[in-house]
Every structure is written in structure tokens, then in C-alpha cells.
C-alpha positions as CSV (number, residue, x, y, z in Angstrom):
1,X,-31.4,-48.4,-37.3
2,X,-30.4,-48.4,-41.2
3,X,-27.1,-50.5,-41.6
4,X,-24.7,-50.9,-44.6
5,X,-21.7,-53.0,-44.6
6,X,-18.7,-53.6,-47.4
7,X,-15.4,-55.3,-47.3
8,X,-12.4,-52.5,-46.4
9,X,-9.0,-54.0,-46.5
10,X,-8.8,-56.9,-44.2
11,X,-12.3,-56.7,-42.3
12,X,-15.6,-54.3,-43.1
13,X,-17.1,-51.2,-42.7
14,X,-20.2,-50.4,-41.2
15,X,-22.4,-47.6,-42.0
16,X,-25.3,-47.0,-39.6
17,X,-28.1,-44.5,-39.4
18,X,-31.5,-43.3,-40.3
19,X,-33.0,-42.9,-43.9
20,X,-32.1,-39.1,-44.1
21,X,-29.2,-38.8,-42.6
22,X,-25.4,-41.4,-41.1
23,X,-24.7,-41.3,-37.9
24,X,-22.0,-43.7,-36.9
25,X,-19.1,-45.0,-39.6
26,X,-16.9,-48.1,-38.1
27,X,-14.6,-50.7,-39.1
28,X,-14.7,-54.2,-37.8
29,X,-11.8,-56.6,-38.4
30,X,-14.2,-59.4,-39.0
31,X,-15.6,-60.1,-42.3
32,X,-19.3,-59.6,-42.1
33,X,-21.8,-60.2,-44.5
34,X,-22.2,-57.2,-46.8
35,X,-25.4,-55.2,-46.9
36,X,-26.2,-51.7,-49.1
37,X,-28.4,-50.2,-46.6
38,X,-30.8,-47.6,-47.5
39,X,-31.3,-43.8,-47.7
40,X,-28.3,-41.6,-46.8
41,X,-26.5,-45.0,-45.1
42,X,-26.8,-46.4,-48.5
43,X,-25.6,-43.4,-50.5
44,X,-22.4,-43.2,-47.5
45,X,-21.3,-47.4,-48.4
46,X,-21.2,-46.3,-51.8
47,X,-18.9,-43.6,-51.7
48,X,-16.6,-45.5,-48.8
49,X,-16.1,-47.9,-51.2
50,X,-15.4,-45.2,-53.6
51,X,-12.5,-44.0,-51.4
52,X,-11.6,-47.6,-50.7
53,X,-11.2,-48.3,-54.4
54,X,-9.0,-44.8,-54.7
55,X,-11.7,-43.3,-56.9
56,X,-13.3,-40.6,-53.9
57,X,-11.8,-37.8,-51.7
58,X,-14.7,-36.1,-50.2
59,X,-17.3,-37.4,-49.1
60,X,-21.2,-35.2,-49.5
61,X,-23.7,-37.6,-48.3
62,X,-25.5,-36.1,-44.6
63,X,-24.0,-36.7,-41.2
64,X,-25.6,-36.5,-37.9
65,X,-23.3,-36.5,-35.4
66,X,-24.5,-36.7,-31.7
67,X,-21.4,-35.0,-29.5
68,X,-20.9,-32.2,-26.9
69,X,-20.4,-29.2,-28.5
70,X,-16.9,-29.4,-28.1
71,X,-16.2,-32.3,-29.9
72,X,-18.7,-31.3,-32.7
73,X,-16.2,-28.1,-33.0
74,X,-13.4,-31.0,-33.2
75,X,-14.8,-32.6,-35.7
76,X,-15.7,-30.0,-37.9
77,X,-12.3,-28.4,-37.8
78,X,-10.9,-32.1,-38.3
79,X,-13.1,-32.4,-41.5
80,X,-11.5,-29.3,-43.1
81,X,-8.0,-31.7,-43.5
82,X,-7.6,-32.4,-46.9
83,X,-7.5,-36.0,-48.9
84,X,-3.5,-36.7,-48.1
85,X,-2.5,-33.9,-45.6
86,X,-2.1,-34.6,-42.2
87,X,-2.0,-32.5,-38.8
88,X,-0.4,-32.9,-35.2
89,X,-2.8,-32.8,-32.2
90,X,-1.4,-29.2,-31.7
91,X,-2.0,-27.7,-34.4
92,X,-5.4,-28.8,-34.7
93,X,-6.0,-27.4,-30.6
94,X,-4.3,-23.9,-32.3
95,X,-7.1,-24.0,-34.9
96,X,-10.0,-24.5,-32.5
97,X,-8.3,-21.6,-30.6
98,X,-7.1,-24.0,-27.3
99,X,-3.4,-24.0,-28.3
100,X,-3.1,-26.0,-24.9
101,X,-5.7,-28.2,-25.9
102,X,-3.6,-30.9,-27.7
103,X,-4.6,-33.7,-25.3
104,X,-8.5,-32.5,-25.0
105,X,-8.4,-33.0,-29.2
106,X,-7.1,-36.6,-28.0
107,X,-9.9,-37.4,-25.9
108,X,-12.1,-36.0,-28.3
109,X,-11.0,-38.2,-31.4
110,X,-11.4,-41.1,-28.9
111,X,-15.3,-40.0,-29.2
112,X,-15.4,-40.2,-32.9
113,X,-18.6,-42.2,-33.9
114,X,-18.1,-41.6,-38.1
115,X,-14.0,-42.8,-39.1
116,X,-12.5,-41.8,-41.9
117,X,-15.3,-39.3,-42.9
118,X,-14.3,-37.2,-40.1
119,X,-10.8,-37.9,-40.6
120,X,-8.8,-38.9,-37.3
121,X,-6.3,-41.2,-39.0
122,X,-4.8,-37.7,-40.2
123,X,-4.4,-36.4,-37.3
124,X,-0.5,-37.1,-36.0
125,X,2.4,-36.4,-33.2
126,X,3.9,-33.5,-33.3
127,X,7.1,-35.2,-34.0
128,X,5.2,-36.7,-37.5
129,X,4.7,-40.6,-35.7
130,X,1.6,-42.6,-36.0
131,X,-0.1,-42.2,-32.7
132,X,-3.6,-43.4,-30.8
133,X,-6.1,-44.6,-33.8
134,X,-9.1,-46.5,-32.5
135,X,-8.5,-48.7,-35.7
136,X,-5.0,-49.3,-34.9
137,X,-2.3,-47.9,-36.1
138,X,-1.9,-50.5,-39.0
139,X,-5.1,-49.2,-40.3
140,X,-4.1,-45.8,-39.9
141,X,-1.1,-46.3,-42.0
142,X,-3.2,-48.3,-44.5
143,X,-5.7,-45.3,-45.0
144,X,-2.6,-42.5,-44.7
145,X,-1.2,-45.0,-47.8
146,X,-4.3,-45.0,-49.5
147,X,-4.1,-41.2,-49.5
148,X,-1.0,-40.5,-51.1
């Protein structure tokens, strides 16, 4: 497995995956030794700490992501929210076409192997409150800051 790591806000990012293409973007709170990878993983740590530095707001380098078929439709609807918008669960179940699907988009964020590139932390109650980030909330409003 081809790792990359940087510093991102208070802890690091980890970028992990095969030469041609990333299949798992995380965040650790703990500082860990930074590493530029290779390949696609390396190509992926750059532009994260592109977006980290406020200079990025797409990302094109190739993800692989390994999910039902459900989630995959999740995830590539969730990846169509724009740098600095955000979107209730509901809304995005309306788009998938499962308008009663709010909580199945839930469980289906909780599956999300590659953060911030496909973009959970934009994803908010209905009522426009921070809810369930597997980064925490704090991080969530760091990143939803670093959008604006």
C-alpha cells in the first residue's frame, strides 16, 4: 500500500493507495511523520495541502473507491457539492431519488473511506446544525471555515 501523510490543522492527513490510483483519505489527530507518497497518492497529498493552504477547490487526481453500489451512488452525488455550499441529509436522499432515504445517506457517509474529497463535512441537518462527522464536529467546522 502507497502512503502519504502532511500536517492538517491540528493532526495529519493520510493518503493511501496504489501507484495509479487513492483509495482511502483520513485524518488522524496525531502528528505523524510526514511522507509524499508516490503515484496518484502522491499527486492527492499535494493537492490536500493545496486545499489546506486555501489555494485548491477541486480536487482531479484518480479515486478508487471500494463501496456497495449504493454508497458509490452517495458518493458521487455527494462529490457534485460545490467548494463552500452545503446540503441536508434530505436533500441529498431527494437527489439520489430516495426522498425517505435521509438516514440511509447517514449510514452511508459513516462508510466514507476518502474525507474531504468526497465531501461529508458539507453535508448538514435539515435545521442547518453541524451533525455526525467521523472527524468530529470541530473539524467539520474547521473545513466548513476553510470554505468560506
Amino acid at each position: 500500500m502507497n502512503k502519504a501523510v502532511c500536517s492538517f490543522f491540528d493532526g495529519s492527513l493520510i493518503v493511501e493507495g496504489r501507484e495509479d490510483a487513492v483509495e482511502k483519505v483520513d485524518f488522524s489527530f496525531d502528528r505523524l511523520e510526514e511522507n509524499p507518497g508516490s503515484g496518484e497518492v502522491h499527486k492527492a497529498i499535494l493537492q490536500m495541502m493545496e486545499y489546506r493552504d486555501g489555494k485548491r477547490t477541486t480536487f482531479d487526481f484518480v479515486l478508487d473507491i471500494n463501496a456497495t453500489d449504493f454508497r458509490k451512488k452517495v458518493f458521487v452525488e455527494l462529490m457534485k457539492v460545490g467548494f463552500g455550499e452545503t446540503v441536508s441529509y434530505g436533500e441529498l436522499a431527494r437527489r439520489i431519488g430516495n426522498p425517505k432515504g435521509a438516514r440511509a445517506i447517514g449510514n452511508a457517509m459513516n462508510h466514507n473511506p476518502c474525507m474531504i474529497v468526497v465531501p461529508c463535512h458539507r453535508v448538514i441537518g435539515s435545521n442547518g446544525s453541524l451533525v455526525g462527522f467521523a472527524g468530529g464536529l470541530e473539524l467539520k467546522q474547521r473545513l466548513l471555515d476553510l470554505e468560506k
